[in-house]
C-alpha positions in Angstrom: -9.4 -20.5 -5.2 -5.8 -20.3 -5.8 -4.8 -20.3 -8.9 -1.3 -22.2 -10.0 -0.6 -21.5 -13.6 -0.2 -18.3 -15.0 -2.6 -17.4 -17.2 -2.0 -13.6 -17.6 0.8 -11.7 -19.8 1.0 -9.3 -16.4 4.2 -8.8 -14.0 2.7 -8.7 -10.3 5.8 -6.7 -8.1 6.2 -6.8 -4.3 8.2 -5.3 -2.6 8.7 -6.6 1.3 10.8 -6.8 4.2 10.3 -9.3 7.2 7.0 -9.8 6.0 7.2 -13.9 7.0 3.7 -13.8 8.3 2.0 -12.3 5.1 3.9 -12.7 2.5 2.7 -16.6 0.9 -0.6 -15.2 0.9 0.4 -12.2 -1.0 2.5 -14.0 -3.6 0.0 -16.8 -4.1 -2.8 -14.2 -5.0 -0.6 -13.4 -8.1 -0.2 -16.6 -8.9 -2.0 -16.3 -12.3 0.4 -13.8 -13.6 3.3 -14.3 -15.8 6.1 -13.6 -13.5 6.0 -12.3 -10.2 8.9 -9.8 -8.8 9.8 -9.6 -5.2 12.4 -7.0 -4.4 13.6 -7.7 -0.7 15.9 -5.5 1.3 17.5 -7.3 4.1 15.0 -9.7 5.6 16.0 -11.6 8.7 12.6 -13.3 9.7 12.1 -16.3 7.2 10.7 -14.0 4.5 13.7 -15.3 2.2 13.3 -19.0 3.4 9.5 -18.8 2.2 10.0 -17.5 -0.6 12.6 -19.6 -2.2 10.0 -22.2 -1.0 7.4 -21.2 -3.5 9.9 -21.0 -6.3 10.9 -24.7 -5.5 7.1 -25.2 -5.6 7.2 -23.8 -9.3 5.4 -19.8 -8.9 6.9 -17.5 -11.2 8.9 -15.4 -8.7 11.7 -13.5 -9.7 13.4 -12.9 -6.3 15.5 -9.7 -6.5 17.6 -8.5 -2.9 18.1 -4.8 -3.1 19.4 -2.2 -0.4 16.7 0.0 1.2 16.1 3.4 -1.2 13.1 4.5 0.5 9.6 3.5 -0.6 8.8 5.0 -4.0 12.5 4.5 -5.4 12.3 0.6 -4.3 8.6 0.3 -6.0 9.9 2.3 -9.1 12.7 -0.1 -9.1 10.3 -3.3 -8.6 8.4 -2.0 -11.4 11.0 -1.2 -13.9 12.6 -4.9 -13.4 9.4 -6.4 -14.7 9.1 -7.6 -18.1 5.6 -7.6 -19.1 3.7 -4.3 -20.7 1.1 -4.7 -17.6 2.0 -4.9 -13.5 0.3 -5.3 -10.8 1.6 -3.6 -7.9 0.9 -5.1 -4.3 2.0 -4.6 -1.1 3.2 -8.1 0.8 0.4 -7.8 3.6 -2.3 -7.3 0.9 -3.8 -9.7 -1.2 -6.6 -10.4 -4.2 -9.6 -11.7 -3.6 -11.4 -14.7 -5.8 -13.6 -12.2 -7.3 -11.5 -9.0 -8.0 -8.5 -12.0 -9.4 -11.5 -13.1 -11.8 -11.8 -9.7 -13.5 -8.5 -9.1 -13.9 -8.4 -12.4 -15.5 -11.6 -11.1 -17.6 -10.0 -7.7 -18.8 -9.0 -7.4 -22.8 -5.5 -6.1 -22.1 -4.4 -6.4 -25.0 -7.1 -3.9 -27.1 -8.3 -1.9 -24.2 -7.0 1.5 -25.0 -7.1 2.5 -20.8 -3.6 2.6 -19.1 -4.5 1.7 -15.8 -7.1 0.5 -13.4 -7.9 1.4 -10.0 -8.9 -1.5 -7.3 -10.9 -1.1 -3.6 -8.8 -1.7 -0.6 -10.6 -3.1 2.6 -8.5 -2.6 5.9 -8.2 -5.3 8.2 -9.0 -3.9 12.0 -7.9 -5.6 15.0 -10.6 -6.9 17.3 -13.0 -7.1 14.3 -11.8 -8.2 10.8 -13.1 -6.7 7.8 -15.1 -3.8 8.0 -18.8 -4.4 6.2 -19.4 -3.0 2.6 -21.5 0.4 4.1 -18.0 1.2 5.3 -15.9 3.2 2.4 -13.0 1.5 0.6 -10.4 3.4 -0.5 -9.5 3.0 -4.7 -6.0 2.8 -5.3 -4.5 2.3 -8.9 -2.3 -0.8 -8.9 -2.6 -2.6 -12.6 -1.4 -0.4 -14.9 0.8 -0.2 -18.4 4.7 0.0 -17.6 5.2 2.3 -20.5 2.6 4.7 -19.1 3.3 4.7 -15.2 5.5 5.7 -12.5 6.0 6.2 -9.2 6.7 10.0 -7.9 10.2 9.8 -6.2 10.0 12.6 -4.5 7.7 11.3 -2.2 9.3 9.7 0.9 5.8 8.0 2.6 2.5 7.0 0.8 4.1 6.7 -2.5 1.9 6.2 -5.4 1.0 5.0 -8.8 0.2 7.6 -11.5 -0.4 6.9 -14.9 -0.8 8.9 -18.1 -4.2 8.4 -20.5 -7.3 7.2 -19.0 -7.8 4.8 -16.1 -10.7 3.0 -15.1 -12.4 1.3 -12.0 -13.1 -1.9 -11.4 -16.6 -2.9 -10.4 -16.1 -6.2 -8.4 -13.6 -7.7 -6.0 -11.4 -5.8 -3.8 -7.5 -5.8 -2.2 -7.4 -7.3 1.2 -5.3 -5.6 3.4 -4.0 -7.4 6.7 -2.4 -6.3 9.6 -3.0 -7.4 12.6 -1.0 -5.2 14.5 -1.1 -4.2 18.6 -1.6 -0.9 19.4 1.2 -0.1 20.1 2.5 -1.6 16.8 0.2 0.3 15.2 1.7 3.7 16.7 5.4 3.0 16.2 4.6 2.6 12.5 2.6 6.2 12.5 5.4 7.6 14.5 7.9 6.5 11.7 5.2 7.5 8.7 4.6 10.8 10.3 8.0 11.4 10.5 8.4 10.8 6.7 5.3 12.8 6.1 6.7 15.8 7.8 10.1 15.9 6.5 8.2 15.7 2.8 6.1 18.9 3.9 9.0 20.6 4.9 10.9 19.8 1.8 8.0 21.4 -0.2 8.0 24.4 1.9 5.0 23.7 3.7 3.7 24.8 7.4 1.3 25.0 9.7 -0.6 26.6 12.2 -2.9 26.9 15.3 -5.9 26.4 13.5 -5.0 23.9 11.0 -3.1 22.1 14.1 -6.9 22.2 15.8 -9.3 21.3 13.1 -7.0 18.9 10.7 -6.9 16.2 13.6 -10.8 16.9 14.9 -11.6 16.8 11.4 -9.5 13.5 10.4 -11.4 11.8 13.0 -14.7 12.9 11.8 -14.0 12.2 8.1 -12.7 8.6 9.1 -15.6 7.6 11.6 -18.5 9.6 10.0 -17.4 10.3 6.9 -15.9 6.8 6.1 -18.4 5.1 8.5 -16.1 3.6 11.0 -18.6 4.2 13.2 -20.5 1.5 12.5 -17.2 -1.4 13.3 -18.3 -0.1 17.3 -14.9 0.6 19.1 -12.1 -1.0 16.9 -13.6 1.7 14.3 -13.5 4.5 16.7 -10.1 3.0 18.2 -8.8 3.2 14.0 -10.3 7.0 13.9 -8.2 7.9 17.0 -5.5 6.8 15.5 -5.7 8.2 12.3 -6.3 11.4 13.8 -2.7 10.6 16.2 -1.4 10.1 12.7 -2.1 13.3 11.4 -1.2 15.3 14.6 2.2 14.2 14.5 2.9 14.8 11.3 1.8 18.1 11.8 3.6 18.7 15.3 6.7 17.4 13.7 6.5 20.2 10.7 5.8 22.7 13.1 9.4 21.6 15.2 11.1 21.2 11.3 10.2 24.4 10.4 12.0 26.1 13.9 15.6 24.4 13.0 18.1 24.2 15.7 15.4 25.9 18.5 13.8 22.2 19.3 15.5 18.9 19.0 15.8 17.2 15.7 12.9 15.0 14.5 
């Protein structure tokens, strides 16, 4: 049930870009917090339109355009133009469920002595929907105290939250993440992450090899069908495996060509 007032001294903080299919869901799942940033940088598709929309409809958004800095300088700067002592951090093709909104609602923020609190993601997959509970959810930490957390700069792809003190998990509810994305979608967006990915391993000095080449993409697949129990969404899980092992080969193809220079094109 969407809720329209905010109830909650907590910034939520977006940060999108042509997101026009995803992005009212997203917002409207903060709803109940006190103000809601959205940083946008540059979006042509409507995403603007919409959400100029919801503040004529009266949802605390505080709509900020702001040139492209990469992904954890843009989130650091969503976060750091909030105002309230707690933010929520979501992506715009994520949103809360009923039950994990409720015990947010439910937390004593203002006593609790924890700094931040991690939250289970469910994936979205294409050709089935949302994977059963037996499959593993990742926990990501996305409410946290502005005082106490930040967002590693240095970190060009998969950028994160850290926080200082003690985090906790919460029990019920979880993120929705969708993306209903083609296949070949799906791979131009690994393509550009692995891209990223490499480039950040290089930076740090980081290579690879034969073996790791081998047994990092046999073993992603195993971890995320097996491991995670992908196995059991029939093909579209085996389909996501594949392509989380493609993922990780070429990231690891691309540091191998990064760390020859000028011998093979430029990645």
């Amino acid at each position: 049930m969407l809720v329209r007032k905010a109830t909650a001294d907590i910034s939520g903080f977006i940060i999108c870009k042509d997101e026009v299919s995803t992005i009212r869901r997203c917002v409207e799942s903060l709803a109940f917090c006190r103000e809601i940033v959205v940083v946008d940088s540059g979006s042509t598709d409507g995403t603007l339109d919409v959400l100029r929309a919801m503040i004529a409809e009266g949802l605390p958004i505080h709509l900020i355009e702001h040139e492209w800095q990469g992904y954890a300088t843009q989130k650091q700067f969503a976060l750091e133009a909030t105002k309230c002592l707690w933010c929520l951090s979501l992506d715009a093709d994520e949103y809360l469920d009923d039950e994990l909104r409720n015990e947010i609602l439910s937390l004593p923020l203002g006593t609790t002595e924890t700094t931040g609190f991690w939250m289970r993601r469910r994936d979205h997959l294409p050709g089935y929907g949302y994977p059963p509970k037996i499959v593993h959810a990742r926990y990501l930490l996305r409410l946290v105290r502005k005082d106490k957390a930040r967002f590693d700069t240095t970190q060009l792809v998969h950028e994160s939250l850290s926080a200082d003190g003690v985090t906790e998990r919460l029990k019920t509810g979880v993120i929705m993440h969708y993306r209903n994305m083609s296949v070949a979608a799906e791979s131009a967006v690994l393509n550009k992450y692995s891209t990223l990915k490499a480039r950040d391993k290089h930076s740090r000095g980081m290579t690879t090899g034969p073996f790791r080449l081998i047994f990092l993409c046999i073993g992603e697949f195993v971890k995320t069908c097996f491991g995670q129990r992908y196995i059991f969404c029939g093909k579209p899980g085996i389909i996501h495996a594949l392509l989380r092992a493609e993922y990780v080969l070429l990231t690891e193809a691309k540091l191998e060509r990064l760390s020859r220079g000028n011998e093979v094109p430029p990645e």
